[in-house]
N, C-alpha and C positions, 0 to 999 in steps of 0.2 A: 483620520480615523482608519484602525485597517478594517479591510474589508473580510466579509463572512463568506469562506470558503462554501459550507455546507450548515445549515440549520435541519435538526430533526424535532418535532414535536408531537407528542404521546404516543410513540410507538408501542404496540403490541406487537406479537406475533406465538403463534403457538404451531407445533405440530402435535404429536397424540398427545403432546400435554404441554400446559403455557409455560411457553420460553422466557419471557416477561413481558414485562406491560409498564405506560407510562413513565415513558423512555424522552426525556430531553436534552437535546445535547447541541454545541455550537464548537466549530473550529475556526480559526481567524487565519490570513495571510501571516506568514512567518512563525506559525504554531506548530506543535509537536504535540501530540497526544496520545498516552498508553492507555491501553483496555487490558485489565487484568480479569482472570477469572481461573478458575478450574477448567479439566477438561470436560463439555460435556454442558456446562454453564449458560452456552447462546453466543459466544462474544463472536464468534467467526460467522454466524447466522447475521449476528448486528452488522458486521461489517460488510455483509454481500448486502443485506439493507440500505446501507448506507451508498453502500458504491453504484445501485442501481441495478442488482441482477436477483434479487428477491423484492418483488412486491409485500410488504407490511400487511397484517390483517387489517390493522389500523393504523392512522396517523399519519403525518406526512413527510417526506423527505425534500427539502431543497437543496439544491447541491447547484453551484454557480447560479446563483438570482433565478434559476429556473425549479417548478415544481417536476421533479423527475417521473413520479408516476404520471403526471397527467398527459407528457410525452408521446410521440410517436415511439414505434420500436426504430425507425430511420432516425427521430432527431438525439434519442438515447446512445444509440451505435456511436453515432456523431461525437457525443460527447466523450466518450468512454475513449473511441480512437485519438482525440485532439488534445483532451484535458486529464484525463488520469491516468497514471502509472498503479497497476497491480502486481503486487509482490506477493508470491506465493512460497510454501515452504517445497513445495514441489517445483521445479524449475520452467519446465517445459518450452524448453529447447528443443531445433529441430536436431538431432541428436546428430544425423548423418553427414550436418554440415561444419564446416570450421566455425572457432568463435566469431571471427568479422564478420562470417556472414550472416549470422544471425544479430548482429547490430548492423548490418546495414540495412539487413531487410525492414526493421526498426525507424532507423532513420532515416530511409524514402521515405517508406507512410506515410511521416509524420513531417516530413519536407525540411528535415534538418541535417544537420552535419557530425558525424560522429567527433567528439569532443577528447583528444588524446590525453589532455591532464587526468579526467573520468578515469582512462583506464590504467594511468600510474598513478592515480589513489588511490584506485580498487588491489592497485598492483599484480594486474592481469594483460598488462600491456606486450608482453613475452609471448603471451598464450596464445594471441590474436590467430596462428597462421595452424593451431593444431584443432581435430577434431572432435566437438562437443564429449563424444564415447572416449575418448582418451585422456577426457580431464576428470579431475577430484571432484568429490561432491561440493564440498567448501571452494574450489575454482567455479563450478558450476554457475552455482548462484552467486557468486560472483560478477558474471558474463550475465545471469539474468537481470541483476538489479544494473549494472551497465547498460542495455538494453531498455529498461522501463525508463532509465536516465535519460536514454539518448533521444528521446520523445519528448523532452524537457513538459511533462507533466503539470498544471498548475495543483492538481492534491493527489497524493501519493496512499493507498491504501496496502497495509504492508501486514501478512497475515502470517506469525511466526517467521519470519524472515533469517532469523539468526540461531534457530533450532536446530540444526544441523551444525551448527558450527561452531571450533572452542574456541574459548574467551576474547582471545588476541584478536583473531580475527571479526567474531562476531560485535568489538569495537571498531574493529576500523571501516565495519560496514556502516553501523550506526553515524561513526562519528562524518562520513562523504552522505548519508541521506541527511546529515541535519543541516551540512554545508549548502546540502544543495536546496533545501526549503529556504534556510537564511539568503542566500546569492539572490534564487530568484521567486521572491516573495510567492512561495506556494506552501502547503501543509501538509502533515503528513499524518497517520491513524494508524496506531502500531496498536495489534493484537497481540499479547504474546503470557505467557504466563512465567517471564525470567526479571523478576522485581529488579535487578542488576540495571538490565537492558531501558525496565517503565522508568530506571529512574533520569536515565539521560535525558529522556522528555522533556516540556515545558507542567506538564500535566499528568496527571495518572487516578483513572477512576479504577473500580471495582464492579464488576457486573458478579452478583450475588441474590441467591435469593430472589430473583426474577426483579432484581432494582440496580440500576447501576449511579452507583455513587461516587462522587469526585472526592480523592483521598487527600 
């Protein structure tokens, strides 16, 4: 049976006004799952929920057989460095260093070995030896989601990932994050509002209307 990456059940959350409420949702090893919504809708709110960097008004999040809030802020850290890769639509590289160096600093951390095939899928294997400020934005993030890779992740939380970038490539990121959930039975939670991108998923809900519903 595969196992439950993350279970959330009745999340609320509201800022000056409710974001939604009565929020259930489960990913499994080897899943892929889109969050569609407008801009403005909660979904990037849901997903710092989910990932463990927003407390829920209500409800609970479990994320690896553990209740996340009920956590230290040391055994949360714990998790976040061991077990999850976050992808952001903003990169955040150290900008001043070359791309290797900011995967290795990556995969000390993480007490891994930077993976060369990783970076002739990404097809940034050339780039390795130039620095961050000298590369494309589409290189970029590139090097970031290499990076989140090279921490070999067991669930991958990916927030517009592919917004910056056109078509071609913004496939052949998706198509190395699904290889790499399939390889090593981890899952992935794609935010994104590009229907193209939700459909490669396994899955695809709609957060609307402060309800988010499986499409």
């Amino acid at each position: 049976m595969p196992k439950t990456l993350l279970k959330a059940e009745d999340i609320a959350h509201s800022f000056d006004y409710p974001l939604f409420s009565n929020i259930n949702f489960k990913i499994q090893e080897k899943e892929s799952i889109a969050i569609l919504g407008r801009s403005g809708s909660g979904k990037s709110t849901l997903l710092h929920i989910f990932s463990s960097f927003i407390r829920p008004n209500s409800g609970t999040v479990e994320l690896l057989d553990k209740d996340v809030y009920s956590l230290s802020e040391e055994d949360i850290e714990d998790i976040r460095r061991n077990k999850l890769g976050i992808v952001f639509q903003a990169h955040y590289l150290f900008k001043g260093m070359k791309a290797i160096e900011n995967l290795e600093i990556a995969a000390l951390l993480a007490n891994e070995k930077i993976d060369d095939s990783l970076l002739e899928r990404l097809e940034i294997k050339e780039l390795m030896e130039q620095k961050i400020g000298e590369l494309s934005g589409g290189q970029q993030q590139r090097v970031s989601i290499a990076r989140v890779l090279s921490k070999k992740p067991t669930l991958i939380f990916a927030d517009e990932p592919t917004g910056n970038l056109d078509k071609e490539t913004a496939e052949l990121v998706m198509k190395v994050l699904l290889e790499y959930i399939e390889q090593h039975h981890a899952g992935m939670i794609l935010v994104t509002h590009d229907e193209e991108m939700a459909k490669l998923c396994n899955k695809s809900y709609k957060l609307e209307n402060q309800i988010l519903e499986e499409l």
